[in-house]
Backbone as JSON, one array per atom type, in Angstrom:
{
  "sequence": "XXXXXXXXXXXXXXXXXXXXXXXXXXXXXXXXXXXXXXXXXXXXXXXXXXXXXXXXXXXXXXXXXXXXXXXXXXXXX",
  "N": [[-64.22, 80.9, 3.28], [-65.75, 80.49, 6.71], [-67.38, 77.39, 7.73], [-69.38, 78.66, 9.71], [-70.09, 81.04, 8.73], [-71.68, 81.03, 6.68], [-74.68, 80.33, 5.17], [-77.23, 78.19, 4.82], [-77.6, 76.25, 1.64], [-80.02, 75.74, 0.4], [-82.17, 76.75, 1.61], [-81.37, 79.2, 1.66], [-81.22, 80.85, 4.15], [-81.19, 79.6, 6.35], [-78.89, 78.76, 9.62], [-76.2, 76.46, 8.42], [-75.89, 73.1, 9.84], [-74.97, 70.78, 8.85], [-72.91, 69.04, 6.71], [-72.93, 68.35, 2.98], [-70.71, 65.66, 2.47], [-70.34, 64.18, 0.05], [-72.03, 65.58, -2.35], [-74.23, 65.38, -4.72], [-75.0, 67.25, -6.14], [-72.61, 70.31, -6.13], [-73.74, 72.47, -5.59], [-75.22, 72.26, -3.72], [-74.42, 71.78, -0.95], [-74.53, 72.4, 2.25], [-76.96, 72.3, 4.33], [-79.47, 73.33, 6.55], [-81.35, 73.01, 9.69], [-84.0, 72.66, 9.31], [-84.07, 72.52, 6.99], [-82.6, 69.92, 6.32], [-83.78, 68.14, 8.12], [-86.12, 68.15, 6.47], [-85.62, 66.92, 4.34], [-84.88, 63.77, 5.01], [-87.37, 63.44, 5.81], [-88.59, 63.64, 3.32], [-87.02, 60.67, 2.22], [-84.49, 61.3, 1.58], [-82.31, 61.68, 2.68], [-78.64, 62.27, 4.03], [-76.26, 60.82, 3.03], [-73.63, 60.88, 3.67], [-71.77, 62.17, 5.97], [-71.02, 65.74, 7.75], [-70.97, 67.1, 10.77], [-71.11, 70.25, 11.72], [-71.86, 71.95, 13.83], [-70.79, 70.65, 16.25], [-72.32, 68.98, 17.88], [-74.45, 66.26, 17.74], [-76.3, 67.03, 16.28], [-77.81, 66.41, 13.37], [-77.3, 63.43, 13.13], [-79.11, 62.76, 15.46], [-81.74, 63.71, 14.31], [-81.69, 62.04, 11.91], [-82.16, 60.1, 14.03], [-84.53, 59.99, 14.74], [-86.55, 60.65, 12.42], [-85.83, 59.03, 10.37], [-86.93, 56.47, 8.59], [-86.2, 54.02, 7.58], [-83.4, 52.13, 7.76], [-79.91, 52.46, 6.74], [-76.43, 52.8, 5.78], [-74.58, 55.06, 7.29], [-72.28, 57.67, 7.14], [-70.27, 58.7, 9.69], [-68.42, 62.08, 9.04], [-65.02, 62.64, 10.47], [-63.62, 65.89, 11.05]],
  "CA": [[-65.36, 81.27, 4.12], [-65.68, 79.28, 7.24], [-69.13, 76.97, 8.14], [-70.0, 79.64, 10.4], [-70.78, 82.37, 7.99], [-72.18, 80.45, 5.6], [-76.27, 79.94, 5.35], [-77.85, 77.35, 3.95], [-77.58, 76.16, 0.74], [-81.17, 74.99, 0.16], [-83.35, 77.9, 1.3], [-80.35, 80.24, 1.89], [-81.34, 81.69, 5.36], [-81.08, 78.9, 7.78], [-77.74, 78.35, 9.8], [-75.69, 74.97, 8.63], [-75.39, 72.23, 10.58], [-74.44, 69.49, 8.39], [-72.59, 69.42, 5.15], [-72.88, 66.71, 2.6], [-69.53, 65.35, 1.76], [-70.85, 63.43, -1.53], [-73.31, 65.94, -2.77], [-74.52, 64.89, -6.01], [-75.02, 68.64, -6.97], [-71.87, 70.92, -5.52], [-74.05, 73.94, -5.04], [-75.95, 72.3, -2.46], [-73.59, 70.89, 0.22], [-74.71, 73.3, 3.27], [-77.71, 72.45, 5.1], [-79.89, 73.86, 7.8], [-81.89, 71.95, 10.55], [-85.66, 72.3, 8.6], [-84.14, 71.53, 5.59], [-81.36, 68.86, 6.73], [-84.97, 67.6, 8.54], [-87.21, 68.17, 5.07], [-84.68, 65.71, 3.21], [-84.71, 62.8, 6.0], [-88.52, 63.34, 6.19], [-88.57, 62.86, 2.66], [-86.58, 59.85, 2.26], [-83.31, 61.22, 0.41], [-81.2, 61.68, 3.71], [-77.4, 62.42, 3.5], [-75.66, 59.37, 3.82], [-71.86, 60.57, 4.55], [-71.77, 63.9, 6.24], [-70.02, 66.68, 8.7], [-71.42, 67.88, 11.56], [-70.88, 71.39, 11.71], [-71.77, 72.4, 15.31], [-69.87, 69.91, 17.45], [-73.17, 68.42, 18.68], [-74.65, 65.13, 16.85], [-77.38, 67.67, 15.23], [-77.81, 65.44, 12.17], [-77.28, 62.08, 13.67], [-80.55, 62.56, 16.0], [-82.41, 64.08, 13.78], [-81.68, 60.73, 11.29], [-82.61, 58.3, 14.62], [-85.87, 60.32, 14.82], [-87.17, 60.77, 11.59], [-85.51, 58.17, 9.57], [-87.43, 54.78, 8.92], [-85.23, 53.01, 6.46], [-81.99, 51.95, 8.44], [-79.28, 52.69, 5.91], [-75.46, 53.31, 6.17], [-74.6, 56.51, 7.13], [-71.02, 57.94, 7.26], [-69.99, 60.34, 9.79], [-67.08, 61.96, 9.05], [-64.5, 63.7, 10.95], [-63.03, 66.74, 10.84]],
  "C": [[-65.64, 80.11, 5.07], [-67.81, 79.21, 7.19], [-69.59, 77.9, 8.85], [-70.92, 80.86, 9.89], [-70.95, 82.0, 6.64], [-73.93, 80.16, 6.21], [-76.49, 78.79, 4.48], [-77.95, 77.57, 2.16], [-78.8, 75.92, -0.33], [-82.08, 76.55, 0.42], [-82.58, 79.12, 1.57], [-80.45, 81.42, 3.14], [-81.12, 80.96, 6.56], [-79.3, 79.11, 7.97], [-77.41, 76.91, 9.56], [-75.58, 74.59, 9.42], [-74.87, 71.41, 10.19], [-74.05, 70.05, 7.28], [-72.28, 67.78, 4.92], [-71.59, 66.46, 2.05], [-69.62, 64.75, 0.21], [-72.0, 63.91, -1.84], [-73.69, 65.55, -4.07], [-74.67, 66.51, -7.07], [-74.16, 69.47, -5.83], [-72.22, 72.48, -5.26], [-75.19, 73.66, -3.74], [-74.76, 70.97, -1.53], [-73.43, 71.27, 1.62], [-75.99, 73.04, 4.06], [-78.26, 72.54, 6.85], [-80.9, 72.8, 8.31], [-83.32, 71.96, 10.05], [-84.84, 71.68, 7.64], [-83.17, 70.25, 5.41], [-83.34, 67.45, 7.08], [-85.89, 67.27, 7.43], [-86.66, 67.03, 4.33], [-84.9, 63.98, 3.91], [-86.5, 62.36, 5.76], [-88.92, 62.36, 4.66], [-88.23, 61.75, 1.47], [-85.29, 59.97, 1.38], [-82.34, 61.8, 1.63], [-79.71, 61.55, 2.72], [-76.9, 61.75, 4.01], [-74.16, 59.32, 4.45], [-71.87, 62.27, 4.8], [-71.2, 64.53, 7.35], [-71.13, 67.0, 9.42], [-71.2, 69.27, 11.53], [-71.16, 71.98, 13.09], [-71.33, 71.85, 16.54], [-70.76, 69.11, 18.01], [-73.74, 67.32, 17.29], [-76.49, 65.38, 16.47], [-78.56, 66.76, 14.39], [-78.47, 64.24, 12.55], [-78.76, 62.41, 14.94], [-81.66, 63.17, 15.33], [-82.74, 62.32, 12.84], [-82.44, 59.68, 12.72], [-84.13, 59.07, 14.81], [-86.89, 60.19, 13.63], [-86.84, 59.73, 10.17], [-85.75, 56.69, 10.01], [-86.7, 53.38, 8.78], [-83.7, 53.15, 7.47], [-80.79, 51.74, 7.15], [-78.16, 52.74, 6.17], [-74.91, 54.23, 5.87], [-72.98, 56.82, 7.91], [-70.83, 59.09, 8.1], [-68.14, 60.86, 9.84], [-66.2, 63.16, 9.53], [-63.93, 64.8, 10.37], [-61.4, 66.53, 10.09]]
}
């Protein structure tokens, strides 16, 4: 099943944008832009992760809402 026709893993209706490469639980590795945003907001951001729409989604979402400067993996295709 590609990223495309896949929903979110978290509230199961949004479209993915990011997927976590090192999820700690392998039934959530799909998130959508609230809840990619809800995680960042509060403070358990995904530290090595895929873009999923070609655009750096994720990565401005993290320079907006993320306080703690951390190292964050992005990783290609």
């Amino acid at each position: 099943m590609g990223a495309h026709s896949r929903k979110c893993d978290w509230c199961g209706s949004g479209t993915p944008i990011v997927r976590d490469m090192e999820p700690l639980n392998s039934a959530f590795q799909y998130w959508c832009v609230e809840c990619a945003r809800a995680l960042i907001i509060k403070g358990d951001p995904i530290e090595t992760y895929r873009e999923l729409e070609g655009e750096p989604i994720y990565g401005r979402l993290l320079d907006e809402h993320c306080t703690l400067k951390r190292f964050y993996s992005f990783v290609a295709a």
